[in-house]
C-alpha positions in Angstrom: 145.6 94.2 116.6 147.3 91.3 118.8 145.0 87.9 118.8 145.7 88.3 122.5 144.3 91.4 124.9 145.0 92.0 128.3 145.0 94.9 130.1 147.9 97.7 128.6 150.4 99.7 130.2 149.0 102.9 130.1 146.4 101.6 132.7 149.0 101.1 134.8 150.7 104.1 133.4 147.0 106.1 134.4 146.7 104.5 137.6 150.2 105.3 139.4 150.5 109.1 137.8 147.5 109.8 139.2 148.3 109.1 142.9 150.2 112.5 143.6 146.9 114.5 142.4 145.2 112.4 144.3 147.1 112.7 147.4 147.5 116.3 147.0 143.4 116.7 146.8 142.8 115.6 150.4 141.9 117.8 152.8 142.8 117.2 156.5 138.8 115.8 157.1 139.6 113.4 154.3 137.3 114.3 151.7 138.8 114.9 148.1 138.1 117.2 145.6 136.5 120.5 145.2 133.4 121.9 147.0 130.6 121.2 147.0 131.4 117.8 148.3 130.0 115.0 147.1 129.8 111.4 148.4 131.4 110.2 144.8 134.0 112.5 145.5 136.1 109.3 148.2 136.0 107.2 145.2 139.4 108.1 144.9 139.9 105.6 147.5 139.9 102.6 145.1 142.7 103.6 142.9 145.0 104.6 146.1 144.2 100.9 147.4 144.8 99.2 144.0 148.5 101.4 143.5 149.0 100.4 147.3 148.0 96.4 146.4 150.2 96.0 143.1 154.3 94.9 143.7 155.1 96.5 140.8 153.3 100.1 141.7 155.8 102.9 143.4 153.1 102.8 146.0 153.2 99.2 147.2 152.3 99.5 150.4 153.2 103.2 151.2 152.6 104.3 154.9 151.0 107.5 153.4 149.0 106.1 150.9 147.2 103.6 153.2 146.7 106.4 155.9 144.6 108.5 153.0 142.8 105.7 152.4 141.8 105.6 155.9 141.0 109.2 156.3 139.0 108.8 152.9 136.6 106.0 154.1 136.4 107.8 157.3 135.2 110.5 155.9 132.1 108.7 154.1 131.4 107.4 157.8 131.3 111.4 159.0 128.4 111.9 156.3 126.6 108.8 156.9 123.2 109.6 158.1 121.2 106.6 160.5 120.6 104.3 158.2 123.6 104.6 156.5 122.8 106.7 153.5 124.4 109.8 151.8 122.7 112.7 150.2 123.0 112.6 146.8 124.3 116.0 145.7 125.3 117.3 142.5 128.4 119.5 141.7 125.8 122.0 140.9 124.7 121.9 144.3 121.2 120.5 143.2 120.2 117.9 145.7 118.1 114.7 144.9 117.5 113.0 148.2 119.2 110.6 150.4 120.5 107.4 149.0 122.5 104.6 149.6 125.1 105.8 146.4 125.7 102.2 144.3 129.0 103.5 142.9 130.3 104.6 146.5 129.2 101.7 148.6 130.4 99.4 145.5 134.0 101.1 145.7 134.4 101.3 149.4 133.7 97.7 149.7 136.2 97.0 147.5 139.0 99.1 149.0 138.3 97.7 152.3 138.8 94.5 150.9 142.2 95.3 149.6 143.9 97.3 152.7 141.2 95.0 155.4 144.4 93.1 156.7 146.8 96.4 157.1 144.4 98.6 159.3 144.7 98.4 163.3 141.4 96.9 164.6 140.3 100.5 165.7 139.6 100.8 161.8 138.8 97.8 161.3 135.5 98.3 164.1 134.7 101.5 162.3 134.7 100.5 158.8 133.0 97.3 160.0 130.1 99.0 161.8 129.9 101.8 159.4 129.3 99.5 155.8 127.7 97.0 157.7 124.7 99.6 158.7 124.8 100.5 154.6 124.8 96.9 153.1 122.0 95.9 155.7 120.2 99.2 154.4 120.7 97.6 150.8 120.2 93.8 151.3 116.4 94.9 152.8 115.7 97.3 150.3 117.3 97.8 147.2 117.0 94.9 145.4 113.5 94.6 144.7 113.5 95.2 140.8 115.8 94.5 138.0 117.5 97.6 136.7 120.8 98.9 136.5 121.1 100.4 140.2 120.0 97.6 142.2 122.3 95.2 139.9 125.4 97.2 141.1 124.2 97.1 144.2 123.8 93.1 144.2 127.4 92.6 143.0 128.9 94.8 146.3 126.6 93.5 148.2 128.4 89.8 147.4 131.8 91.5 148.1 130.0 93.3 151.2 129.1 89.4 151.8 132.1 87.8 152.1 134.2 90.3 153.3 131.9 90.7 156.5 130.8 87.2 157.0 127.0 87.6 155.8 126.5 84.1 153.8 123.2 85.4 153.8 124.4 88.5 151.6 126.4 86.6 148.8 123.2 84.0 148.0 120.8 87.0 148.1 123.2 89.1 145.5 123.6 85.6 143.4 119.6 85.0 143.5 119.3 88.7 142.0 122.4 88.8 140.0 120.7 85.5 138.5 117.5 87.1 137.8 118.9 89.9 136.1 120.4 87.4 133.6 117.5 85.4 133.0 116.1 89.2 132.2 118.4 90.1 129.6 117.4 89.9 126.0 118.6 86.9 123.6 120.3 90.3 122.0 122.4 90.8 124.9 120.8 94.3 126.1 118.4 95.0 128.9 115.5 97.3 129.5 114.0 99.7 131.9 111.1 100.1 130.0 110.4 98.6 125.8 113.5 98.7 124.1 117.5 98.6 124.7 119.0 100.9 127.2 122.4 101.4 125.6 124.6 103.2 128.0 123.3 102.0 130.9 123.6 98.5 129.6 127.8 99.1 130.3 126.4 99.4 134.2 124.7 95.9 133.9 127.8 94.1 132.1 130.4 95.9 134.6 128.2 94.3 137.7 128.5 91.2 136.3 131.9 91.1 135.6 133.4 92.5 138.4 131.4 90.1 140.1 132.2 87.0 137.9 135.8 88.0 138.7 135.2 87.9 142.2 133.2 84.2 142.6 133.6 82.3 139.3 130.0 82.0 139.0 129.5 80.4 135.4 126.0 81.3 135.2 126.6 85.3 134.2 129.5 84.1 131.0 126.4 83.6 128.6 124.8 86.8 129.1 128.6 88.7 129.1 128.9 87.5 125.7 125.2 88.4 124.3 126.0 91.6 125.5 129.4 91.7 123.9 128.0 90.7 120.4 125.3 93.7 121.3 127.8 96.1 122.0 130.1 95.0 118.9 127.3 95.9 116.5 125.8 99.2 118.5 129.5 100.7 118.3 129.8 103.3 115.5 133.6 102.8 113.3 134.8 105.9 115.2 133.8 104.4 118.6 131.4 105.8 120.2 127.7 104.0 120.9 125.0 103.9 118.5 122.4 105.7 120.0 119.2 105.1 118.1 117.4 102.3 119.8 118.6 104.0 123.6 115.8 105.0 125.7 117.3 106.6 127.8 120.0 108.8 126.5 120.8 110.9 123.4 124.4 110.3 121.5 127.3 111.1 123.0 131.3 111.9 120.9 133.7 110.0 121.9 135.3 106.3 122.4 133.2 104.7 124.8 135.3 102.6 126.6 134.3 99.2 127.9 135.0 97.4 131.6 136.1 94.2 132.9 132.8 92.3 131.9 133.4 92.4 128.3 137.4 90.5 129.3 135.6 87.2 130.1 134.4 86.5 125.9 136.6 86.4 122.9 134.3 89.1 121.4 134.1 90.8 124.1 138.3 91.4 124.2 137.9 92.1 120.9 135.5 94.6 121.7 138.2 96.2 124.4 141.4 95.9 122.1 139.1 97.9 119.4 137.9 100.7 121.8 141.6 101.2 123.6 143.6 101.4 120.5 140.5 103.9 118.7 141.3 106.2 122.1 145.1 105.9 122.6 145.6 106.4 118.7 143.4 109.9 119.3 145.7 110.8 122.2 142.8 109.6 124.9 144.4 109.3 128.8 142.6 106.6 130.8 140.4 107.6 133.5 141.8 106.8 137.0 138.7 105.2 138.0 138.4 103.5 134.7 141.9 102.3 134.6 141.5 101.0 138.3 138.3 99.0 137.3 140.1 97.0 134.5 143.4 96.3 136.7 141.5 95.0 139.4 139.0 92.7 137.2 140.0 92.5 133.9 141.0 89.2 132.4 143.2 88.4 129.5 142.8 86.3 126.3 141.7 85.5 122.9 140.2 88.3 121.3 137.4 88.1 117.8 136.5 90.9 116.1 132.5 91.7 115.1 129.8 94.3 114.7 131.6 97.9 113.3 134.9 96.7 112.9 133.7 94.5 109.7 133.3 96.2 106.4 129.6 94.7 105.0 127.4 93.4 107.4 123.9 93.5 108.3 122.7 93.0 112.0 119.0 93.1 112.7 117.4 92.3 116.4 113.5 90.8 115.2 111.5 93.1 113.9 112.8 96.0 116.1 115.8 97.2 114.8 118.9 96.8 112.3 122.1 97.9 111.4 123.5 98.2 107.7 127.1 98.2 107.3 128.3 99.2 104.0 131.7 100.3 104.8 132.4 103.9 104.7 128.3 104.2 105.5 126.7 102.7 108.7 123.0 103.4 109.1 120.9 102.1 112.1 117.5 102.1 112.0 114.8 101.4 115.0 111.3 100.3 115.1 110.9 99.8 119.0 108.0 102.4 120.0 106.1 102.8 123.3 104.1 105.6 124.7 105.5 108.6 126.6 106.3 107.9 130.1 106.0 110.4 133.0 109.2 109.3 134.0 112.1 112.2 133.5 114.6 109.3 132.7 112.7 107.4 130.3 112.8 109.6 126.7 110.0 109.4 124.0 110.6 106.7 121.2 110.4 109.7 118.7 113.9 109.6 116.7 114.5 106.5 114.5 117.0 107.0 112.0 121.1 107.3 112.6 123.3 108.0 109.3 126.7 107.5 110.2 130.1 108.0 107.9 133.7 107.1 108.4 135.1 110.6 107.6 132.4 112.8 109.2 131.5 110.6 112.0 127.2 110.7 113.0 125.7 112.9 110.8 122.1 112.4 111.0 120.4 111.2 114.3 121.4 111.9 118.0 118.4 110.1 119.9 115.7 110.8 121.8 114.6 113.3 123.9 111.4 114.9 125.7 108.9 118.3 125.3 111.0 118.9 121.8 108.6 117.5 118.8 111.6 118.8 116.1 113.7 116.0 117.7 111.2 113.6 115.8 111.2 111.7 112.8 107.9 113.1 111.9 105.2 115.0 113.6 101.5 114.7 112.9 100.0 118.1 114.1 101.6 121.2 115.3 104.7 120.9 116.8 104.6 124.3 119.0 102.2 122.3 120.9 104.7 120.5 122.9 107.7 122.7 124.6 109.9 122.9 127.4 109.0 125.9 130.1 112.6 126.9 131.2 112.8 126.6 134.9 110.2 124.4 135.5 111.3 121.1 137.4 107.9 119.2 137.0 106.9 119.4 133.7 103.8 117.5 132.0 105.1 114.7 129.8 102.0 113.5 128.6 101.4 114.2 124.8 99.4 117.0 123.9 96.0 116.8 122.2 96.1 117.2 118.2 99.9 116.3 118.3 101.6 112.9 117.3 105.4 113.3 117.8 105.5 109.6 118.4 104.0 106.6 116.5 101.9 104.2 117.1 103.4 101.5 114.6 106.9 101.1 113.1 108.5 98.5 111.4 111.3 97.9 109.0 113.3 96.3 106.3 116.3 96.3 104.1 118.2 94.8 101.5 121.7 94.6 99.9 120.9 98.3 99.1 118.2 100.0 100.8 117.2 100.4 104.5 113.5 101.4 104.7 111.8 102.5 107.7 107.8 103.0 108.0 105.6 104.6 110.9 102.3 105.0 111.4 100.7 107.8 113.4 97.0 106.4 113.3 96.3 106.6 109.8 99.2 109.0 109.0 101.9 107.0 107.4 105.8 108.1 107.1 108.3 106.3 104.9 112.0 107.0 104.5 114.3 105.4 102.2 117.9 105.2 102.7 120.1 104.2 100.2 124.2 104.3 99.9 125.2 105.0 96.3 128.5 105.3 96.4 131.3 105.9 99.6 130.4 109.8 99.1 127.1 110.0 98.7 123.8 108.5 99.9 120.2 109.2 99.1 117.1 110.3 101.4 113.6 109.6 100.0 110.9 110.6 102.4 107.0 110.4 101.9 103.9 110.6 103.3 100.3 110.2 102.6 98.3 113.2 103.9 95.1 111.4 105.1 94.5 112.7 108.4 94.3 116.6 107.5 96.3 117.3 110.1 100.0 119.0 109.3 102.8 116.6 108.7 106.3 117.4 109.4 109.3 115.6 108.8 112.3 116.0 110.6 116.4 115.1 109.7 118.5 115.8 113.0 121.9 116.6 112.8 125.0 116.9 115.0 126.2 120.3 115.4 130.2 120.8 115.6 130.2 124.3 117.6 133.5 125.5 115.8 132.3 125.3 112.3 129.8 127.5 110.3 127.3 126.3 108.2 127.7 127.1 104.7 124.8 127.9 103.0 124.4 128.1 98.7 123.3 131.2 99.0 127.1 132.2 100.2 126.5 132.7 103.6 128.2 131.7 107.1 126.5 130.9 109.8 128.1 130.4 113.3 127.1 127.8 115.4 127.6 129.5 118.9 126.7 133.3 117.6 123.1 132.9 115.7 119.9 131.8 115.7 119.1 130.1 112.5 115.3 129.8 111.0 115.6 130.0 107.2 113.1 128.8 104.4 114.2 127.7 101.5 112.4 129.2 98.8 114.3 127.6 96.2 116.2 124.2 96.0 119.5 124.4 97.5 122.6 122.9 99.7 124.4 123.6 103.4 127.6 122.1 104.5 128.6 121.5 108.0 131.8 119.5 109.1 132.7 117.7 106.0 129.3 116.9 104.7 126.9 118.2 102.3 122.9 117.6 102.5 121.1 118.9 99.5 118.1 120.8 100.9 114.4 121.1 98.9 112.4 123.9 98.2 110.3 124.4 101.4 111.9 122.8 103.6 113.4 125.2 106.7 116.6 125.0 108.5 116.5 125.4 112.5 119.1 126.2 115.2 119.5 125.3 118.5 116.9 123.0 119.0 117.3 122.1 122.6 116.3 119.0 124.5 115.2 118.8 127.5 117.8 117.2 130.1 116.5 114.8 132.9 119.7 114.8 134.8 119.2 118.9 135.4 116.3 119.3 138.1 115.2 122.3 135.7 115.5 120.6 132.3 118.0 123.7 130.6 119.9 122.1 128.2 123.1 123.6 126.5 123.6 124.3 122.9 126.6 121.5 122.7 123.2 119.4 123.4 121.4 121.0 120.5 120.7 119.5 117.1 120.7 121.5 113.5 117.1 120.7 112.2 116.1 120.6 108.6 112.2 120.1 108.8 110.6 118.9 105.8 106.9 120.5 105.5 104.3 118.2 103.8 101.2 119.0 101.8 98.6 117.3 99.6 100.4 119.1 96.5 103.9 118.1 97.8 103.9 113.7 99.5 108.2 113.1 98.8 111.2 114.5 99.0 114.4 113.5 98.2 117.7 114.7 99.7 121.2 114.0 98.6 124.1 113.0 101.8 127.4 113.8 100.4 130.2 113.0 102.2 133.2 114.4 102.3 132.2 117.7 101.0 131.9 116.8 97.6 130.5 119.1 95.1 
C-alpha cells in the first residue's frame, strides 16, 4: 500500500465508461432507467456533469452530454408537485409518501453547479425557480433534528446556498451541520436512537465531507477523523462492516466502500486505500455514482493504517462494546441494550455476539432484527410467542408478555484470551465465553442459571452461503435453497458449512431459514439470502453450560 492515497484510475476509468449506458437510457421525456420511474432514477445527472467538467474526460464539454443533463433535470421539474416534492416510490412500485428526496435534491444541486454557466438563461429560470421552491421546502422544514436525512439535506442546502444567493441558507446548513458534530460520539459514530448506527453513519461522514470540500469549514475535520478511527475498527479483515453494535441494519457481504469524508484524515485515507484495493483485488467495478462522489470531493494524502488491518489489537468503546483482534480471529462483542421501539427502522438490541475468521469470513452473528426471538442471543420464555404475520404492514412491535428476547442488562469484558459477554433478563442471567485457541479453532462456553422457571434458550446465528450444503455427522447433505431444516440432536455431534466446523451438543436443534423481518418492505417478507442457520441451545435445571468447538478451516 502507497503512503500516499488519492483517488485511482479506475474511478475515472468507472466514471467515463459509464456515459454511453447512460446516455443510451434516456428516454425522449428525460427520465433514465427502467419503469417504474423513480425520482433517484435523474441521478445519473451528476456523473454526466462531472465527465462533461473534467479536461481530461472524452466528454469535456460535449453538446450532447450537456443537453441530457438538461432534459434530466427537467424532468425532475415535470414530477415536482407544489411544494416542490417527489413521491417516493420504490422499484417495487410500493409508495411511501411525498418527500423532498435528500439524495436527489443533494445531486441536482450539484450538477447545476457544474453545467450553471453553460445553460441559456431559459434553463437557467427553470432550474432556478424549480430547486429554489425545493430548498425553501427544506430550509423551513427538514432540519429540525439530528439524523442522517436532515444532515444530507443541510450539506445541499449550503451548495443550494451559494449557488442561488441565499446567505441565509449556507449559515442555517453550517448552524445544523455544527450541531450534528457537537452530536457525534467521542467514538466517532452517531445515533438515532442508544447505540451506533453503523451504515448509516457513511451518510453522516459523506455530508460532512462533501461539504468540508465545498467551504473549508475546519470545524467538521475532528469529527471526520473520530469517525475514521470508528470505521477503521468496525471493518471486518475481508471488508465489509461489523455489524453487531448497528441498530439499524443486519450484516451485509461485501467491501463497503467509503466516500470523500474519510479523504480529509490520515486514517481515514488509510481507511480508503484498504477498502479499494480489498475490492479491485476481488474484481469489484466502481459504482458510477460512487466513483463520481470521490472525483468530485475526494482529497489526497498521507494515509495510516488502524482497526482490522492490524494483527493483535483490542478496541473497546466504555462499557458498551469491544473488538478482539487476534489475527486470523476477530470477535466483536456489544453490550448497548434499549427497549423495543415501535419504529420499523429501529431493530431490537437482541444479537450481541459476531465471530469473524480470515478464511471463512463472518461466521457467527449477522445483527439485529424484529418479531424473530431465534435472531437472539438468548430468550427467556417461549419464543413462538413473538412472529412475523406475512403480509401485514403494521405489525405490533411491543414485546410479548412471558417473553424476554431482549435484556435488561449487559456488560462485558476481556482479556489477552477470552472475550466474555453477560446479560441479564431480570433475574435470568446468560454468559458466553469466547476464547481463540489456536488460528483453527475457537471455543464457545455458554451458561445460564435457571432462576426464573421460565424456558431459556440460547441462540448461535450463522451466515448461510446459499450454494453450499450443510454437512451433517450423521452423513447427510442439506441444501440451503431446497429444505427446510429442524433437526435435534439426540446425540453429540458436528455440521460444516463454508469452510467451518461447529461441534454441536446433545439437545441442542439446528433451524433453517429463520427469516427477519425487513423494514424497508411495506409487508415485512424477507428472503432466504436474509435468513440465518440457527443452532438453539435448550437449557434446563439438569443441563446450565455448554460448550461448542469453532473450527475453521474445515478441520477435522
Amino acid at each position: 500500500m502507497s503512503d500516499i492515497w488519492k483517488p485511482e484510475l479506475e474511478l475515472f476509468e468507472t466514471l467515463v465508461g459509464s456515459v454511453p449506458t447512460i446516455l443510451a437510457s434516456q428516454k425522449s421525456n428525460g427520465q433514465f432507467g427502467d419503469d417504474p420511474w423513480i425520482c433517484r432514477d435523474q441521478h445519473l445527472i451528476l456523473p454526466l456533469a462531472t465527465a462533461w467538467s473534467l479536461e481530461m474526460s472524452p466528454y469535456y464539454h460535449s453538446d450532447t452530454v450537456l443537453e441530457a443533463i438538461v432534459r434530466g433535470g427537467d424532468a425532475l421539474i415535470d414530477a415536482q408537485d407544489n411544494m416542490g416534492m417527489w413521491t417516493f416510490r420504490k422499484k417495487d412500485h410500493s409508495t411511501w409518501g411525498q418527500i423532498f428526496m435528500p439524495w436527489t435534491y443533494s445531486r441536482w444541486i450539484r450538477t447545476y453547479e457544474i453545467i450553471r454557466e453553460a445553460v441559456d438563461d431559459a434553463v437557467v429560470a427553470r432550474w432556478d425557480a424549480a430547486l429554489t421552491l425545493g430548498f425553501e421546502g427544506i430550509a423551513d422544514r427538514e432540519l429540525s433534528r439530528i439524523h442522517n436525512i436532515p444532515t444530507h439535506h443541510a450539506m445541499a442546502l449550503y451548495c443550494a446556498g451559494r449557488l442561488l444567493g441565499r446567505p441565509q441558507w449556507r449559515e442555517k446548513a453550517r448552524d445544523f451541520l455544527h450541531q450534528v458534530v457537537a452530536e457525534q460520539s467521542p467514538h466517532g459514530w452517531w445515533t438515532e436512537n442508544v447505540g451506533p448506527v453503523v451504515a448509516y453513519n457513511f451518510v453522516y461522514v459523506d455530508a460532512l465531507g462533501v461539504y468540508y470540500h465545498m467551504c473549508g469549514d475546519g470545524e467538521v475535520l475532528k469529527a471526520l477523523d473520530r469517525s475514521a478511527h470508528f470505521h477503521a475498527h468496525y471493518t471486518y479483515p475481508d471488508g465489509s462492516s461489523v455489524e453487531t453494535v448497528d441498530e439499524r441494519n443486519a450484516y451485509h457481504a461485501g467491501v463497503h466502500l467509503g466516500n470523500p469524508g474519510f479523504s480529509y484524515t490520515d486514517v481515514g485515507r488509510g481507511y480508503l486505500a484498504r477498502q479499494h484495493a480489498l475490492f479491485l483485488e476481488a474484481g469489484g467495478t466502481f459504482d458510477t455514482d460512487y466513483a463520481t462522489n470521490m472525483l468530485l470531493a475526494a482529497a489526497e494524502g498521507p494515509v495510516e493504517s488502524a482497526g482490522g488491518s492490524l494483527d493483535r489489537s483490542t478496541y473497546q468503546m466504555n462499557k458498551e462494546a469491544v473488538i478482539v483482534r487476534r489475527k486470523p480471529w476477530f470477535i466483536s462483542l456489544s453490550a448497548y441494550i434499549c427497549p423495543p421501539s415501535d419504529n420499523r427502522f429501529r431493530q431490537d438490541r437482541q444479537n450481541f455476539v459476531s465471530i469473524f475468521h480470515d478464511q471463512t469470513g463472518l461466521i457467527i452473528g449477522g445483527g439485529n432484527t424484529k418479531l424473530q426471538p431465534l435472531w437472539s442471543t438468548c430468550t427467556v420464555g417461549d419464543p413462538d410467542l413473538l412472529f412475523h404475520t406475512p403480509g401485514d404492514e403494521t405489525p405490533d412491535f411491543n414485546p410479548r408478555p412471558e417473553l424476554w428476547h431482549i435484556p435488561d442488562h449487559a456488560e462485558l469484558w476481556s482479556n489477552e484470551d477470552t472475550a466474555v459477554l453477560n446479560l441479564g433478563y431480570g433475574d435470568e442471567r446468560y454468559v458466553m465465553k469466547i476464547t481463540p485457541i489456536s488460528e483453527e479453532e475457537l471455543q464457545i462456553r455458554c451458561e445460564t442459571t435457571m432462576r426464573t422457571g421460565f424456558q431459556v434458550e440460547g441462540h448461535l446465528t450463522m451466515i448461510p452461503h446459499l450454494d453450499q450444503p450443510i454437512q451433517m455427522s450423521s452423513g447427510e447433505a442439506l441444501s440451503l435453497r431446497e429444505d427446510e431444516i429442524r433437526k435435534t440432536f439426540n446425540g453429540a455431534g458436528w455440521i460444516t458449512h463454508a469452510g467451518w466446523r461447529l461441534s454441536i451438543p446433545q439437545d441442542a436443534c439446528l433451524i433453517w431459514p429463520v427469516l427477519p423481518h425487513n423494514p424497508y418492505r411495506k409487508q415485512g417478507d424477507a428472503t432466504i439470502e436474509e435468513a440465518r442457520i440457527v443452532v438453539a441451545l435448550p437449557f434446563s435445571t439438569s443441563r446450565l453450560n455448554y460448550e461448542l468447538t469453532l473450527k475453521a478451516n474445515n478441520m477435522p
